[in-house]
Each structure stands twice: as structure tokens, then as C-alpha cells.
C-alpha positions as CSV (number, residue, x, y, z in Angstrom):
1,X,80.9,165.5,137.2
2,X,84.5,166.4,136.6
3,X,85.9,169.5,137.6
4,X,88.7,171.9,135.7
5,X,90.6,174.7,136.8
6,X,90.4,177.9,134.3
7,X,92.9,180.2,134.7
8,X,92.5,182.4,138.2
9,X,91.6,179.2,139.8
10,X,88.0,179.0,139.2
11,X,86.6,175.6,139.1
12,X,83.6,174.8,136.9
13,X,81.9,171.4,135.8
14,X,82.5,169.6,132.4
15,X,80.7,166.8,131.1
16,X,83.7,164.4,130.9
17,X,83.2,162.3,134.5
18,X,79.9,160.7,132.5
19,X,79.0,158.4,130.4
20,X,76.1,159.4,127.4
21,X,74.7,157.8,124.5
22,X,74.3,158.1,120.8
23,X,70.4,159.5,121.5
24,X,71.4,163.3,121.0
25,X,69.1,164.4,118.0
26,X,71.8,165.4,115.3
27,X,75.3,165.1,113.7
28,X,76.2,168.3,115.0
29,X,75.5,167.6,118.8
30,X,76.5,164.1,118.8
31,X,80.4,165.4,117.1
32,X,79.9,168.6,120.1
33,X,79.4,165.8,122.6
34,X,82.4,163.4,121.2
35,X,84.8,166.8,121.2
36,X,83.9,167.6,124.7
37,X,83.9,164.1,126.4
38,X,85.9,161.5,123.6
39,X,84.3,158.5,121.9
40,X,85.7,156.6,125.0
41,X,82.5,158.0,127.2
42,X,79.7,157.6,124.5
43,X,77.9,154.0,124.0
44,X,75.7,153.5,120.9
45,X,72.0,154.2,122.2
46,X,68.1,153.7,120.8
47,X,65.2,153.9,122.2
48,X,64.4,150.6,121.4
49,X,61.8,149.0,122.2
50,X,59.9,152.1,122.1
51,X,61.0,152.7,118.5
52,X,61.2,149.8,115.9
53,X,64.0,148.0,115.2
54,X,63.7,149.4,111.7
55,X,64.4,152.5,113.0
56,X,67.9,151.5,114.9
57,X,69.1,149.7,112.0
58,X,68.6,152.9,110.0
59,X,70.4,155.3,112.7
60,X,73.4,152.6,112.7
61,X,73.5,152.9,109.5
62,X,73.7,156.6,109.3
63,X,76.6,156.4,111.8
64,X,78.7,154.2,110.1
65,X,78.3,156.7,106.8
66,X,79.8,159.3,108.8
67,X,83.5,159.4,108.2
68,X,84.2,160.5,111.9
69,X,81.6,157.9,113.6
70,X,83.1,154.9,112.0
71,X,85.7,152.3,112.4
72,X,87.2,152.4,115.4
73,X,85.0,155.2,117.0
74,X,82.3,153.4,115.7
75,X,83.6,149.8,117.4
76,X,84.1,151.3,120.6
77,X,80.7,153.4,120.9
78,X,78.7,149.8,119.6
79,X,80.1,147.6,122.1
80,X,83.7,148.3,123.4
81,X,82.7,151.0,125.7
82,X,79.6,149.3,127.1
83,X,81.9,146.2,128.0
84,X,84.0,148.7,129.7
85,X,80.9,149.8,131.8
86,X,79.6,146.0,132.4
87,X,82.4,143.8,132.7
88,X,80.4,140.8,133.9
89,X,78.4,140.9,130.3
90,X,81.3,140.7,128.3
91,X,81.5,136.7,127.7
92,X,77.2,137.1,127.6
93,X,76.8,139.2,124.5
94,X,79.5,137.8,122.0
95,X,80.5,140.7,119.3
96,X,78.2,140.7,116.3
97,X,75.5,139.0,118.5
């Protein structure tokens, strides 16, 4: 973890040094979590293949409808960031695919 500085020195964690996923349980903790640590440190996540695929498609889906999840944000948190994390899959798993 990341440390900052408050004012008077003291040093206390914060969640930015890691990297999470889209698994959080809600709108309102996943937006929390993108506020605290930026889109940058949050891949798109399932838990696939203990759910169905059905099931992904549908929280995908409910993602993109989200005006701050999409676009861009969305992009990066699908695939951008995870190529970020594992460069040497980047040529394996061609966008879209």
C-alpha cells in the first residue's frame, strides 16, 4: 500500500498502490472505489467460471449504462488496464476478442 502524509505528519495507508476489480457488490462502492484509487487501478472482473456467462454479459452491460463507467473508463477497466498489468498478453488477446 501507498502511504500519505495528513497534516502533522501522520502517515496512514490508502488504497491507491493496488490494483482491484469490478467484483465490489454495487454502484455506489464500485464509484467509492474509482474516487479513491482512479479507473487507471480497476480491471473489469467476474467470477466467471463460477457464475454463467449470462451473468457477466448482464453486469457488462449494466456498466456500460452507467454514464460514469462508460466510454473511456469503461475501455480502460475492460482491457486497457489489464494490458498495463500483463504486457506479454497484449498481442495474445486482440481487442474485442
Amino acid at each position: 500500500m501507498v502511504e500519505k502524509s495528513l497534516q502533522g505528519g501522520v502517515r496512514i495507508p490508502t488504497l491507491r498502490g493496488e490494483n482491484y476489480d469490478t467484483v465490489v457488490g454495487s454502484e455506489k462502492a464500485l464509484r467509492f472505489l474509482l474516487d479513491e484509487v482512479g479507473a487507471d487501478r480497476v480491471v473489469l472482473g467476474s467470477d466467471w467460471p463460477f457464475v454463467e456467462n449470462s451473468f457477466v454479459l448482464e453486469q457488462q452491460d449494466n456498466l456500460l449504462r452507467m454514464p460514469h463507467f462508460s466510454g473511456e473508463r469503461f475501455a480502460a477497466m475492460e482491457r486497457g488496464n489489464a494490458i498495463g498489468m500483463f504486457r506479454r498478453f497484449a498481442r495474445a488477446v486482440p481487442a474485442g476478442g
